[in-house]
N, CA, C and O atoms as a printed pandas DataFrame, in Angstrom:
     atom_number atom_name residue_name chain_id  residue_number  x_coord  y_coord  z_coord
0              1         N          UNK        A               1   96.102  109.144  125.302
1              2        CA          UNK        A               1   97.087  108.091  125.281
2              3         C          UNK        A               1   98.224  108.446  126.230
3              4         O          UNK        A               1   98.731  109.565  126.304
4              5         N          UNK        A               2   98.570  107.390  126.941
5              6        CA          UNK        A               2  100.117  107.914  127.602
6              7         C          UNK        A               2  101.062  107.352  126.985
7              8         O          UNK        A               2  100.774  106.908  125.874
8              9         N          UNK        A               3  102.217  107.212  127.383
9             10        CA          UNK        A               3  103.572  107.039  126.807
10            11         C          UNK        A               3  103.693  105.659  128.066
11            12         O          UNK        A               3  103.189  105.662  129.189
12            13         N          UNK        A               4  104.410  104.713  127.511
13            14        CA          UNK        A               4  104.825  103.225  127.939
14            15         C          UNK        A               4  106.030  103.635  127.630
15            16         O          UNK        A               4  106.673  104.364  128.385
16            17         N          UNK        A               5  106.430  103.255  126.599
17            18        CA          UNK        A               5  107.833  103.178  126.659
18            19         C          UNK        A               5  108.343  103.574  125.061
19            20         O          UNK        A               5  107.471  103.702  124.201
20            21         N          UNK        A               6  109.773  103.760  124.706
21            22        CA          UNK        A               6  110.149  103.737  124.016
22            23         C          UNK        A               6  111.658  102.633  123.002
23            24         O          UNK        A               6  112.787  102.448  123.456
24            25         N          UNK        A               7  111.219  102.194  121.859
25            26        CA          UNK        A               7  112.568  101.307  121.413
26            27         C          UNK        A               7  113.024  102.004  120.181
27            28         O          UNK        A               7  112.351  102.759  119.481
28            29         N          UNK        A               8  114.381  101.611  120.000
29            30        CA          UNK        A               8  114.837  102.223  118.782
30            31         C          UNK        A               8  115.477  100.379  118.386
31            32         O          UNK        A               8  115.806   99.314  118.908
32            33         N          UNK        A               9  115.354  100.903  117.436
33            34        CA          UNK        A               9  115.507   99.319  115.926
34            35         C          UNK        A               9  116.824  100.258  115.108
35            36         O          UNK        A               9  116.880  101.266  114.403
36            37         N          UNK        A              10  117.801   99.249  115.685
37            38        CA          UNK        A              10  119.410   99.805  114.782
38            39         C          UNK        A              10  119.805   98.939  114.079
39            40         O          UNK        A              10  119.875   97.756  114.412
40            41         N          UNK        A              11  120.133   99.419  112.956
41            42        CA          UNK        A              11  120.154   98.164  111.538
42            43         C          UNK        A              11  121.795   98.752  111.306
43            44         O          UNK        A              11  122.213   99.894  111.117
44            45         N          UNK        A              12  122.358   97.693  111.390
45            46        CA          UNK        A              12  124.074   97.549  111.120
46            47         C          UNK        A              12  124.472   96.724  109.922
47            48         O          UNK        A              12  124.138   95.541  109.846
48            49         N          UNK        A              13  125.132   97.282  109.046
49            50        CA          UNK        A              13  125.451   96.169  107.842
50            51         C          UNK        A              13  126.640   95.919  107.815
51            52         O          UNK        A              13  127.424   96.855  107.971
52            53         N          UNK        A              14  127.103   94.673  107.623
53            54        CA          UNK        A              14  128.002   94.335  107.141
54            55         C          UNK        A              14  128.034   92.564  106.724
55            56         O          UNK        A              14  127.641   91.708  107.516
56            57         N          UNK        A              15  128.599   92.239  105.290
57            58        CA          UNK        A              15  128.469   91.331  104.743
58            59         C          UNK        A              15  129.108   90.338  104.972
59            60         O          UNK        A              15  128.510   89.272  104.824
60            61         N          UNK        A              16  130.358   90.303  105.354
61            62        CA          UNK        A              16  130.947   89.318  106.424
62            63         C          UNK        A              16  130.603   88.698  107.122
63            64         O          UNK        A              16  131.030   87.548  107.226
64            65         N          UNK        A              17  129.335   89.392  108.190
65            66        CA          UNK        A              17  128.807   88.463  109.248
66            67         C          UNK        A              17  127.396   88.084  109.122
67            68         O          UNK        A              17  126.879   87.159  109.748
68            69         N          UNK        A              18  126.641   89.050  108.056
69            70        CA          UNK        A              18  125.103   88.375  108.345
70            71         C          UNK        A              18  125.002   88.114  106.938
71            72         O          UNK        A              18  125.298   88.717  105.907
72            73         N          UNK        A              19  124.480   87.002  107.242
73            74        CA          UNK        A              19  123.523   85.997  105.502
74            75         C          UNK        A              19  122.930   87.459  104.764
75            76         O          UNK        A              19  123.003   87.577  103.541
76            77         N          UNK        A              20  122.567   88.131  105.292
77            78        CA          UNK        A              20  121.360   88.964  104.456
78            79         C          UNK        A              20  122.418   90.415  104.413
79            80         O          UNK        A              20  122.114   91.469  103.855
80            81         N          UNK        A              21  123.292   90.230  104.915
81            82        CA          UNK        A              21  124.213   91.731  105.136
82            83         C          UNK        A              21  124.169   92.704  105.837
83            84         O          UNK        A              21  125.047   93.555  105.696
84            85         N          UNK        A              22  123.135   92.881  106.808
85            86        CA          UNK        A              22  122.826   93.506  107.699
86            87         C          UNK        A              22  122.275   92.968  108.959
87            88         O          UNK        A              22  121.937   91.784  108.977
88            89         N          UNK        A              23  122.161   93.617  109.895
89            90        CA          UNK        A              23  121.337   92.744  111.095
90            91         C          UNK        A              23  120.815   93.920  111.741
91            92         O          UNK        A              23  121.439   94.971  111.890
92            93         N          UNK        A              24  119.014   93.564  112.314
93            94        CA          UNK        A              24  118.688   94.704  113.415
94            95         C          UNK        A              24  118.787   94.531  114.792
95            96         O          UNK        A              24  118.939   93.348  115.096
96            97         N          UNK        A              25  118.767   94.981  115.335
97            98        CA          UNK        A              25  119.043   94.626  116.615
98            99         C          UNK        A              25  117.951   95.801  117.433
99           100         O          UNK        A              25  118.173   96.993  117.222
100          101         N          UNK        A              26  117.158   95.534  118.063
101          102        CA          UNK        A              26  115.876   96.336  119.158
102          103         C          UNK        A              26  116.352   96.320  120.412
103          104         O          UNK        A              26  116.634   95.285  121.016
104          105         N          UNK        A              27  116.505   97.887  121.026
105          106        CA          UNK        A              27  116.370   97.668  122.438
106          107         C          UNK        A              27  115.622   98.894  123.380
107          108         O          UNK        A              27  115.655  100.102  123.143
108          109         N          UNK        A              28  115.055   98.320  124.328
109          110        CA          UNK        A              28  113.540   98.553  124.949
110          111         C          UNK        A              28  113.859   99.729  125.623
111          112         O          UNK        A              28  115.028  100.102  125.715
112          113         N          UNK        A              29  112.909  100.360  126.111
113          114        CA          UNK        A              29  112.894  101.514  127.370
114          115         C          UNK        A              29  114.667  102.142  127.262
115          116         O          UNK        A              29  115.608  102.006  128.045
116          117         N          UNK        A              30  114.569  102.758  126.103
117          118        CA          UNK        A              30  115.230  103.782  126.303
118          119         C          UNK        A              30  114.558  105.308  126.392
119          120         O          UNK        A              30  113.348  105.377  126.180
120          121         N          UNK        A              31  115.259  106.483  126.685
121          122        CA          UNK        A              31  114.880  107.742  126.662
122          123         C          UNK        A              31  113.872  108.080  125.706
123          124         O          UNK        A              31  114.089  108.107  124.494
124          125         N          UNK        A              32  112.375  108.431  126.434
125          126        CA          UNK        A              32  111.457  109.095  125.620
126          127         C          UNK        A              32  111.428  109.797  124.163
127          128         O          UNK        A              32  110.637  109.649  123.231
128          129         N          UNK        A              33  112.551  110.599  124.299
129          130        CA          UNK        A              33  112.572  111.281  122.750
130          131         C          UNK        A              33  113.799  111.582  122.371
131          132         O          UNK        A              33  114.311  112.700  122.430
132          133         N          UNK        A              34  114.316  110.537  121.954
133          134        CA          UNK        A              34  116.141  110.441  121.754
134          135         C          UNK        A              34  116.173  111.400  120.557
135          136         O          UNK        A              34  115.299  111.524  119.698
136          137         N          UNK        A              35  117.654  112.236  120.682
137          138        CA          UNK        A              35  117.921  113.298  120.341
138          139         C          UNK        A              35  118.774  112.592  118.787
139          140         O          UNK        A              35  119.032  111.388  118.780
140          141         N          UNK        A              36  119.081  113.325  117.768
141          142        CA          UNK        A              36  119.747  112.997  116.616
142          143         C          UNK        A              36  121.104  112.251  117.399
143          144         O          UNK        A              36  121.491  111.111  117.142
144          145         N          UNK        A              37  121.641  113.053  118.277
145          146        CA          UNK        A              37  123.042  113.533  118.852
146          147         C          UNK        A              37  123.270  111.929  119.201
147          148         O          UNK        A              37  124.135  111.266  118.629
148          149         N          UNK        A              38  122.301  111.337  120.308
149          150        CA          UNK        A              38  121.458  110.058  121.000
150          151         C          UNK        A              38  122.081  109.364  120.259
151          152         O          UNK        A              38  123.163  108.802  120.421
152          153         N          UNK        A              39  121.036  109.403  118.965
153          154        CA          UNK        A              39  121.059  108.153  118.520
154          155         C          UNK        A              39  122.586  107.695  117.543
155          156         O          UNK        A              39  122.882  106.518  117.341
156          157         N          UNK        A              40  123.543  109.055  116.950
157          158        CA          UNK        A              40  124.091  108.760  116.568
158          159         C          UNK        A              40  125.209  108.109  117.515
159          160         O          UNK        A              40  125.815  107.149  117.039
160          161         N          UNK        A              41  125.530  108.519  118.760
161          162        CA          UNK        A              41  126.566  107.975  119.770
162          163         C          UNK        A              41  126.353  106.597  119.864
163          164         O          UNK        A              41  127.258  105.763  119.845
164          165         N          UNK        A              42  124.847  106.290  119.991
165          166        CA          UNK        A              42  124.939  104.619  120.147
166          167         C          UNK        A              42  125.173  104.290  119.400
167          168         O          UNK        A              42  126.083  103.526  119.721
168          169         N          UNK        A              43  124.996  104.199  117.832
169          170        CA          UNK        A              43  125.139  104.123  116.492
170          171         C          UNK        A              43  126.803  103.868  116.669
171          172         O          UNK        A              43  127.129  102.704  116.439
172          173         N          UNK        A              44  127.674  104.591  116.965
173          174        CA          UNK        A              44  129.169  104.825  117.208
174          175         C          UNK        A              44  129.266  103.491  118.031
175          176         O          UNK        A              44  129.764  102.476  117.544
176          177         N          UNK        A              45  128.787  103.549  119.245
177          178        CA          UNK        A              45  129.110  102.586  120.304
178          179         C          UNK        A              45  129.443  101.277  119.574
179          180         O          UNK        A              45  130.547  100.750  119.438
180          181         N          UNK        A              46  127.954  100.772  119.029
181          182        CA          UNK        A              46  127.990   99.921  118.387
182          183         C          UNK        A              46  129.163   99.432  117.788
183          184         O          UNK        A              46  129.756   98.368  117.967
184          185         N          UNK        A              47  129.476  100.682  116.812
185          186        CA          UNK        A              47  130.635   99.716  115.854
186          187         C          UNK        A              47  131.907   99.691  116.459
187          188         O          UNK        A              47  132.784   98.942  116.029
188          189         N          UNK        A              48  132.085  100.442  117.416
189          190        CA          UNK        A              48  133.300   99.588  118.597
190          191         C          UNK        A              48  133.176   98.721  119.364
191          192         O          UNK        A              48  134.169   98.375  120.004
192          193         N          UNK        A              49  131.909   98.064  119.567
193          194        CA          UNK        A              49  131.936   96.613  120.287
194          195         C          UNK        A              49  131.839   95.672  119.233
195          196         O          UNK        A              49  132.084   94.478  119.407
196          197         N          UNK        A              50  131.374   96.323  117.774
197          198        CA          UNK        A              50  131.039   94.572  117.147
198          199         C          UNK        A              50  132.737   94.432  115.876
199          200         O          UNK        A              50  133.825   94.999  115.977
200          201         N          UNK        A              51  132.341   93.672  115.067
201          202        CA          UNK        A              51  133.034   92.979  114.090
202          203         C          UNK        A              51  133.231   93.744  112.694
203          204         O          UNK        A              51  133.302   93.285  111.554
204          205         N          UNK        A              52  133.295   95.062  113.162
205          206        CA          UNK        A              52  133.181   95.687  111.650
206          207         C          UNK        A              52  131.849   95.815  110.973
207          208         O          UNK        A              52  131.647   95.808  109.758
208          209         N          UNK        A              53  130.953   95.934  111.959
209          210        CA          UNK        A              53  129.712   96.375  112.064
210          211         C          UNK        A              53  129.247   97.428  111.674
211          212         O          UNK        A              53  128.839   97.984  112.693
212          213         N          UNK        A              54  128.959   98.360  110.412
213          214        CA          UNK        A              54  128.740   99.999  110.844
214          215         C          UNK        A              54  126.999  100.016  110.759
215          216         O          UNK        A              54  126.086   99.365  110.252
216          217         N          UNK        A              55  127.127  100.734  111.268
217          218        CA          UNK        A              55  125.713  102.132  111.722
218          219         C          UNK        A              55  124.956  102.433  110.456
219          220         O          UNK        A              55  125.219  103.465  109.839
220          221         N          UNK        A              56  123.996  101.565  110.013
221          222        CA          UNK        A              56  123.137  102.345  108.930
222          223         C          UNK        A              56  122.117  102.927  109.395
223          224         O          UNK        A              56  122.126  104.106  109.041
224          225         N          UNK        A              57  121.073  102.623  110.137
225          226        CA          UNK        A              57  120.264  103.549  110.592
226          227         C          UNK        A              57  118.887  102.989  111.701
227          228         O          UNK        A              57  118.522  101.837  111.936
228          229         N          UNK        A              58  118.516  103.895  112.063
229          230        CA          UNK        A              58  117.696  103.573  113.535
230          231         C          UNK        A              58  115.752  104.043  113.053
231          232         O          UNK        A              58  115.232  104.886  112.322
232          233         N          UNK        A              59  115.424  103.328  113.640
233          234        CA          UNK        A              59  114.168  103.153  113.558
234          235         C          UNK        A              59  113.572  103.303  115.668
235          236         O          UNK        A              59  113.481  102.485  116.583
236          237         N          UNK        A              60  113.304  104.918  115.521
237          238        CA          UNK        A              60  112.702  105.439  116.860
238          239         C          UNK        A              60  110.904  104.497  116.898
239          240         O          UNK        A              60  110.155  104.639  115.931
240          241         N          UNK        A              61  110.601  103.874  117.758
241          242        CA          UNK        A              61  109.509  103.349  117.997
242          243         C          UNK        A              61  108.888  103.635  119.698
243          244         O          UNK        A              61  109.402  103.235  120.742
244          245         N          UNK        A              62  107.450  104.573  119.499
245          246        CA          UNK        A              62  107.238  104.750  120.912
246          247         C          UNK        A              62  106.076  104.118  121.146
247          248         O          UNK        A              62  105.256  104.018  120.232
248          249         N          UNK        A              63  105.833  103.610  122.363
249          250        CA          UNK        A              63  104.735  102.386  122.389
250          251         C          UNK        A              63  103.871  103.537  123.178
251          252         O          UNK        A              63  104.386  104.061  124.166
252          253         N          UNK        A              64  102.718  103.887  122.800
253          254        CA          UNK        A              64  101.472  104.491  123.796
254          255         C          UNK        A              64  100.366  103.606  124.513
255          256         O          UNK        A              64   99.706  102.903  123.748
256          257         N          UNK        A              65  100.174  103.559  125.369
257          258        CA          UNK        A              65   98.631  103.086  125.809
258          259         C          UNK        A              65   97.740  103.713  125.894
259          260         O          UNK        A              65   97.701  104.728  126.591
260          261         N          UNK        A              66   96.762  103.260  125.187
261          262        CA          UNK        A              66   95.145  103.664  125.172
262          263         C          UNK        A              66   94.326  102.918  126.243
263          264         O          UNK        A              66   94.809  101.936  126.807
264          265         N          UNK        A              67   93.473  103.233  126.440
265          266        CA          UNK        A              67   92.728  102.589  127.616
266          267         C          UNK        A              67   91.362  102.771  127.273
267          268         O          UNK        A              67   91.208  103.798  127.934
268          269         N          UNK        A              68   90.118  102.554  126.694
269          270        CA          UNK        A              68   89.229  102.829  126.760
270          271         C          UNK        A              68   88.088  102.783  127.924
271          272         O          UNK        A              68   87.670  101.658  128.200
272          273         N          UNK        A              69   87.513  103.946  128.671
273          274        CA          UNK        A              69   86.479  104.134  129.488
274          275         C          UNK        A              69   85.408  103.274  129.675
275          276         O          UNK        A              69   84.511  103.567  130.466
């Protein structure tokens, strides 16, 4: 298998802004094998651009391709 790409799935809660209290948000082709350190900074980022948004937690997803012969 090789490596395509990688997404991380960041789930932010807060009850103020989403019906369900949280929201995920996916984004594509980031760094192969994001570090704890990684993921918590974006995690941070996050809740200084949004609405009182915080950081519950990330879901690392790496897409492989198979190819069969």
């Amino acid at each position: 298998m090789d490596w395509e790409k990688t997404s991380i799935r960041v789930t932010m809660a807060n009850d103020k802004n989403y019906e369900k209290g949280y929201i995920v948000r996916t984004f594509n082709n980031i760094v192969p094998n994001p570090t704890q350190e990684q993921i918590n900074l974006l995690g941070e980022a996050l809740e200084l651009i949004s609405k009182g948004d915080k950081f519950q937690k990330a879901e690392v997803v790496l897409h492989n391709k198979y190819i069969t012969q």
